[in-house]
DSSP file (Angstrom, degrees, kcal/mol; ACC not computed):
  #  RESIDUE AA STRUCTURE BP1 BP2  ACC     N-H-->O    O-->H-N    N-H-->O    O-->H-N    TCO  KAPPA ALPHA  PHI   PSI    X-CA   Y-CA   Z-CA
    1    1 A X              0   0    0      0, 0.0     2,-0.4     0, 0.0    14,-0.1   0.000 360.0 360.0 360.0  61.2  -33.4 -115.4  -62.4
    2    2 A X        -     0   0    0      1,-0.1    12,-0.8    11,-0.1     2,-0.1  -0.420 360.0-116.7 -78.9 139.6  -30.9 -112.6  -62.6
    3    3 A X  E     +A   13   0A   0     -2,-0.4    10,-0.2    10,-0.2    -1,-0.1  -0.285  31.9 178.2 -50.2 107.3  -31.6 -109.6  -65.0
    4    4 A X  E     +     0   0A   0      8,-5.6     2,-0.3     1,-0.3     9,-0.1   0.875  67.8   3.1 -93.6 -31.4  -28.8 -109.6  -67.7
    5    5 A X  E     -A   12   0A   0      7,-1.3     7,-2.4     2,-0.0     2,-0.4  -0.962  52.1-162.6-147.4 154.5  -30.3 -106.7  -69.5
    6    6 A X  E     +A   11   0A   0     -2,-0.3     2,-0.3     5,-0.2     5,-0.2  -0.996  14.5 168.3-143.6 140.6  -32.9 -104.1  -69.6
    7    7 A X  E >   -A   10   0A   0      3,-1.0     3,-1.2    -2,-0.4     2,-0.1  -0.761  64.7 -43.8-137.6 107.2  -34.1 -101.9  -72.7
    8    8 A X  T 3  S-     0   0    0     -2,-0.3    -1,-0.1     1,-0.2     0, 0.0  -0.310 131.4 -16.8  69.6-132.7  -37.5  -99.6  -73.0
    9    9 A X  T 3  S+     0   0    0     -2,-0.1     2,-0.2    -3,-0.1    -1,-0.2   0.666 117.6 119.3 -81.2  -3.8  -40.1 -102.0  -71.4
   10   10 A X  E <   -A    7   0A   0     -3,-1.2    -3,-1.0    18,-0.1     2,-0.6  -0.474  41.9-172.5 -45.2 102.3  -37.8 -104.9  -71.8
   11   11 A X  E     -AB   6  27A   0     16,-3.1    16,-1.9    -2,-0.2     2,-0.4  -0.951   7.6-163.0-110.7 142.2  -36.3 -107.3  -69.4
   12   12 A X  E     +AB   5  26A   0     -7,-2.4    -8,-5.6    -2,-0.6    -7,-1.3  -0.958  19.8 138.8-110.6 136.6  -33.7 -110.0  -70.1
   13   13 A X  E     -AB   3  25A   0     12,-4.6    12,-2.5    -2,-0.4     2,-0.3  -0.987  43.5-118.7-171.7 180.0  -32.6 -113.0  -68.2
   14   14 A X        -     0   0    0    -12,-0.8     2,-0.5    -2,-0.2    10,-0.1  -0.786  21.9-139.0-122.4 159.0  -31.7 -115.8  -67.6
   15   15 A X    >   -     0   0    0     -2,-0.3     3,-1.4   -14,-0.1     2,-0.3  -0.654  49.5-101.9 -93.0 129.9  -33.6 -119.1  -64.9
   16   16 A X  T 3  S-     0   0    0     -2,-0.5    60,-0.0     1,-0.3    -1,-0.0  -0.156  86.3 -16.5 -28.9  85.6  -31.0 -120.7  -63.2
   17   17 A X  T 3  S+     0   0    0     -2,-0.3    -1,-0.3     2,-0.1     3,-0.1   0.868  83.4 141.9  86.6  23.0  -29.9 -124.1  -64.4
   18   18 A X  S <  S-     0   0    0     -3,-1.4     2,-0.3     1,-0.3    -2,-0.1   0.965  73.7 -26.5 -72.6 -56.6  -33.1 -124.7  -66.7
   19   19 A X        -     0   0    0      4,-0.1    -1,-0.3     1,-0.1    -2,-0.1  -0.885  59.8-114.9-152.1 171.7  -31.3 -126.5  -69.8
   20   20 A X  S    S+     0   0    0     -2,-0.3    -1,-0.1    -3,-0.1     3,-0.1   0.903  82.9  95.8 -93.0 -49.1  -28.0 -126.3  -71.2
   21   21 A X  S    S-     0   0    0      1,-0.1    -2,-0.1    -3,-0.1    -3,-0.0  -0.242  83.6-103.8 -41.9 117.1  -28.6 -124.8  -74.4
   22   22 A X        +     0   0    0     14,-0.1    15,-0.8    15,-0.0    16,-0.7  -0.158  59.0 130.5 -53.9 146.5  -28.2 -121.0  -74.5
   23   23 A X  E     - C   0  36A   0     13,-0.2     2,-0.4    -4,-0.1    13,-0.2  -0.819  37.3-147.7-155.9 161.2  -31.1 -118.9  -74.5
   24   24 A X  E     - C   0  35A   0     11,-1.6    11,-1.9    -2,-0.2     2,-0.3  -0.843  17.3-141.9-115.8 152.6  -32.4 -115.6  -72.5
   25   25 A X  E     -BC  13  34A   0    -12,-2.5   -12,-4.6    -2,-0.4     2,-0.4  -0.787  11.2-152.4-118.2 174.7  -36.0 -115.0  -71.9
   26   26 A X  E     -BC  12  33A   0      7,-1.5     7,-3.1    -2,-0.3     2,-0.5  -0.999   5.2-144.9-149.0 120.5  -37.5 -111.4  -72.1
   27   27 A X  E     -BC  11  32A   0    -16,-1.9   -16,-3.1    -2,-0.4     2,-0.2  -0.959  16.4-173.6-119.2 149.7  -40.7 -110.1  -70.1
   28   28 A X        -     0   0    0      3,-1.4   -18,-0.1    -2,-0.5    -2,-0.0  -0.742  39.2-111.4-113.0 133.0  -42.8 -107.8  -71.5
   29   29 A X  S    S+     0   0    0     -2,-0.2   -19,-0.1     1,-0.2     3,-0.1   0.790 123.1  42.1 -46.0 -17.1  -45.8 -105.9  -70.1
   30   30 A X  S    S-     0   0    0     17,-0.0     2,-0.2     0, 0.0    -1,-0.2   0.710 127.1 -52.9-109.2 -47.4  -47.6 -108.0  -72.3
   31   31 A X        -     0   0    0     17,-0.1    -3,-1.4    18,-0.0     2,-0.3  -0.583  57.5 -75.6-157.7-144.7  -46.2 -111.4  -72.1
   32   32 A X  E     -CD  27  47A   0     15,-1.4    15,-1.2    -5,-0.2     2,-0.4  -0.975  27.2-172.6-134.5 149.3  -42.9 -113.6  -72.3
   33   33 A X  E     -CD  26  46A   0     -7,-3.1    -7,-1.5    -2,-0.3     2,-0.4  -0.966  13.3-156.6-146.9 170.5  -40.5 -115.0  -74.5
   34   34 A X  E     -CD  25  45A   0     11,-2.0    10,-1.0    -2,-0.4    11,-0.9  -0.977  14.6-170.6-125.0 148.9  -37.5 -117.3  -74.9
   35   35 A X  E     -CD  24  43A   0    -11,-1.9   -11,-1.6    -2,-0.4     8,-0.2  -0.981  23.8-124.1-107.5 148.2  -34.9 -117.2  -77.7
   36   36 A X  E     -CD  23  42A   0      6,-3.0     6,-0.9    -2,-0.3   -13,-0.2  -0.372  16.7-165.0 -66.8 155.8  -31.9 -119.7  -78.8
   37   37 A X        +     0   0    0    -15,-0.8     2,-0.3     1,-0.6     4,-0.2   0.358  60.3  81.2-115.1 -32.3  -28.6 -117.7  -78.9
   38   38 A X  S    S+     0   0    0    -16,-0.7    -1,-0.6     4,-0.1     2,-0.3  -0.930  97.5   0.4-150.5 141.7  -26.8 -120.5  -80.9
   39   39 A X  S    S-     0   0    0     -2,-0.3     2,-0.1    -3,-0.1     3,-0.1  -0.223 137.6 -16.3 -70.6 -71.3  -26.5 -121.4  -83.7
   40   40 A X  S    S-     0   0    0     -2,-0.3     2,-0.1     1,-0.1    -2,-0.1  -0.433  80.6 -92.8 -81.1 140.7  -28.7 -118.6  -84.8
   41   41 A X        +     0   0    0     -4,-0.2     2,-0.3    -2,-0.1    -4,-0.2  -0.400  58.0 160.5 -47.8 149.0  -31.1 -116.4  -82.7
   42   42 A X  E     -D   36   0A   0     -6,-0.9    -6,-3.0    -3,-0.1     2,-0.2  -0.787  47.3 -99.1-173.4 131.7  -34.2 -117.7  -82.8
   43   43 A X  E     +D   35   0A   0     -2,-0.3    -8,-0.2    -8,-0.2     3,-0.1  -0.343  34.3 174.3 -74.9 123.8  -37.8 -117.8  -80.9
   44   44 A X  E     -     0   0A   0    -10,-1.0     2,-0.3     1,-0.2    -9,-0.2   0.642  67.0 -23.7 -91.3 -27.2  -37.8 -120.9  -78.7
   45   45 A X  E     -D   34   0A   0    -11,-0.9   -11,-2.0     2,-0.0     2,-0.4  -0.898  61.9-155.1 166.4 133.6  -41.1 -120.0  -77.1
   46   46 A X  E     -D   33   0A   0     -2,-0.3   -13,-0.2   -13,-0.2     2,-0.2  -0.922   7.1-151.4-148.3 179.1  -43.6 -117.0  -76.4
   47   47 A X  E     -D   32   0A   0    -15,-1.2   -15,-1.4    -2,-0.4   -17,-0.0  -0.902  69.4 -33.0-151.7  79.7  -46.0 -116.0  -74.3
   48   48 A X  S    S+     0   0    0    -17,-0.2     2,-0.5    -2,-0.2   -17,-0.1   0.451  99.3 126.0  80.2 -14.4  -49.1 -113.4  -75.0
   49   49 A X        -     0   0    0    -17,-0.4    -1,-0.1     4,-0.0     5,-0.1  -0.807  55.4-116.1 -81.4 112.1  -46.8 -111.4  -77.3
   50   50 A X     >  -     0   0    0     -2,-0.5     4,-0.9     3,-0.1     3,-0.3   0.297  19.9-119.8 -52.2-176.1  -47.3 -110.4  -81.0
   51   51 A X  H >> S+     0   0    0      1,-0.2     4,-2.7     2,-0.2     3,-0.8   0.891 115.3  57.2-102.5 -64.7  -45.7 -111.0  -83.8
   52   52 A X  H 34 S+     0   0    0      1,-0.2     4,-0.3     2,-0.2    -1,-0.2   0.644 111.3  41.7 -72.8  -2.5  -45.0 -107.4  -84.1
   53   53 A X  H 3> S+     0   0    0     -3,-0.3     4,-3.0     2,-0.2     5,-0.3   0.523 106.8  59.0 -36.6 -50.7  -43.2 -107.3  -80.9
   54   54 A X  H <X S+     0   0    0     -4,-0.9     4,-1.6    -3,-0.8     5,-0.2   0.858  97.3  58.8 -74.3 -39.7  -41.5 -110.3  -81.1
   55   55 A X  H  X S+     0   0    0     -4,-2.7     4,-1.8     2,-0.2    -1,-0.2   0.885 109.7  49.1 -43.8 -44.9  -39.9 -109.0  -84.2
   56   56 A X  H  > S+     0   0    0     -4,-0.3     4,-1.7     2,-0.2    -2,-0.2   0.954 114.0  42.9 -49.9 -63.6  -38.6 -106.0  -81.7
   57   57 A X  H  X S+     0   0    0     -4,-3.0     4,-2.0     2,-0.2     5,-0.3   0.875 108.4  56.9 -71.3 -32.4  -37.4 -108.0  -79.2
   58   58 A X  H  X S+     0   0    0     -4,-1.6     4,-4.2    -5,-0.3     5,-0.4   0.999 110.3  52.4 -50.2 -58.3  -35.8 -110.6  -81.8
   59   59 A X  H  X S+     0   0    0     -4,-1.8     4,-1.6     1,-0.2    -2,-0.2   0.894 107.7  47.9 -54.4 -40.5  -33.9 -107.3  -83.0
   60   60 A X  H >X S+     0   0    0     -4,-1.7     3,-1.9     1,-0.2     4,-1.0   0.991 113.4  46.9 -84.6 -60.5  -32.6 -106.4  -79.7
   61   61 A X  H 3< S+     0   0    0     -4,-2.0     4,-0.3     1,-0.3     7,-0.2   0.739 107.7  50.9 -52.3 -38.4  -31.4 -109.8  -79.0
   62   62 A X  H 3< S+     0   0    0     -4,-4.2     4,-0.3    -5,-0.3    -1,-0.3   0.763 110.7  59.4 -72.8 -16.0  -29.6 -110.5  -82.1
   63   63 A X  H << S+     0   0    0     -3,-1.9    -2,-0.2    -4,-1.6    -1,-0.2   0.827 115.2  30.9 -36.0 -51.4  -28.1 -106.9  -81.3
   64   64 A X  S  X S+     0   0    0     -4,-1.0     4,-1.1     1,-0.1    -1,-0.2   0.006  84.9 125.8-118.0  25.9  -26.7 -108.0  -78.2
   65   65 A X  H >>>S+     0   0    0     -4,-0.3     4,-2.1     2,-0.3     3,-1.3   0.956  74.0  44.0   1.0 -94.4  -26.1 -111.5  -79.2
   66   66 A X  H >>5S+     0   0    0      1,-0.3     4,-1.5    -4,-0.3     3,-1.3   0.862 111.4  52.9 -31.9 -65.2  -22.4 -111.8  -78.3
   67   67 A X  H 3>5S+     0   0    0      1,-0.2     4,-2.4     2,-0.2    -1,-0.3   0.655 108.7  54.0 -75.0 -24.3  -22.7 -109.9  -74.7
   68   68 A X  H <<5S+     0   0    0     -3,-1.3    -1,-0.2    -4,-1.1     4,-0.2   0.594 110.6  45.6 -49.0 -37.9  -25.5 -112.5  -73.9
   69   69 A X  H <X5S+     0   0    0     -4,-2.1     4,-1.5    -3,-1.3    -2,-0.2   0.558 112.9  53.7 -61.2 -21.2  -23.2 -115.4  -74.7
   70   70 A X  H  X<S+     0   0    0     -4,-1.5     4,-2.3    -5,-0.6    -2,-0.2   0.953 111.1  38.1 -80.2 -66.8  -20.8 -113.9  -72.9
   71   71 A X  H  X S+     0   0    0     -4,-2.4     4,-1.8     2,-0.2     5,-0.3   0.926 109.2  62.6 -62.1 -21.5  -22.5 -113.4  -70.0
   72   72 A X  H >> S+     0   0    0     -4,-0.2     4,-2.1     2,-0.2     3,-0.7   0.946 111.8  43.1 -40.1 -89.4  -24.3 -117.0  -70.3
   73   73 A X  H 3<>S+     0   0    0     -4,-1.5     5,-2.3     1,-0.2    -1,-0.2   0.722 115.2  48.0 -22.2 -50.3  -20.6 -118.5  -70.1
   74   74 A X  H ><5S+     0   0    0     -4,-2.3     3,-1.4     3,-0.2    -1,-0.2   0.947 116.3  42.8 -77.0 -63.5  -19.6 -116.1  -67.3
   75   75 A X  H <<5S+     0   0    0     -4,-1.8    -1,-0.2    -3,-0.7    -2,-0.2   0.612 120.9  39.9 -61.0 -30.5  -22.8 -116.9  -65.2
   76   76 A X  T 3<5S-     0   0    0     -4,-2.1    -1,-0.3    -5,-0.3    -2,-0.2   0.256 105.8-124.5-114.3  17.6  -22.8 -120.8  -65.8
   77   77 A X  T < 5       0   0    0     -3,-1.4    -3,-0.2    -5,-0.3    -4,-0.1   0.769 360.0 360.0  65.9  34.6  -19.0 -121.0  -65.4
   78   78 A X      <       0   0    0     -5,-2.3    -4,-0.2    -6,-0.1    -1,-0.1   0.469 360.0 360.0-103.1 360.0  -18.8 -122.7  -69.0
């Protein structure tokens, strides 16, 4: 599960070979989450977080969007 990115209390990453579709997950003191990367950002799946949280972490993903595909590709050799 290496750690692509890290912001405030924030971790991002990715599990090894889980599905093909992009997405990163994010832990939280609080919980977990998953988001799609393409087409759109999007919440795949959460974990113990709020709604007003998840809205934060949505923002920081669609932020870094691009550098998250990028490393996706880079990391799964696609």
């Amino acid at each position: 599960m290496p750690t692509i990115y890290r912001e405030g209390p924030y971790r991002f990453f990715f599990n090894s070979r889980e599905e093909t579709r992009m997405h990163v997950h994010v832990q939280s003191p609080d919980g977990v989450a998953k988001f799609w990367l393409e087409p759109i950002v999007a919440l795949a799946d959460t974990h113990l977080i709020s709604a007003r949280e998840l809205t934060r972490i949505e923002g920081i993903v669609k932020e870094h969007q691009d550098e998250f595909i990028f490393t996706w590709r880079r990391h799964f050799a696609l």
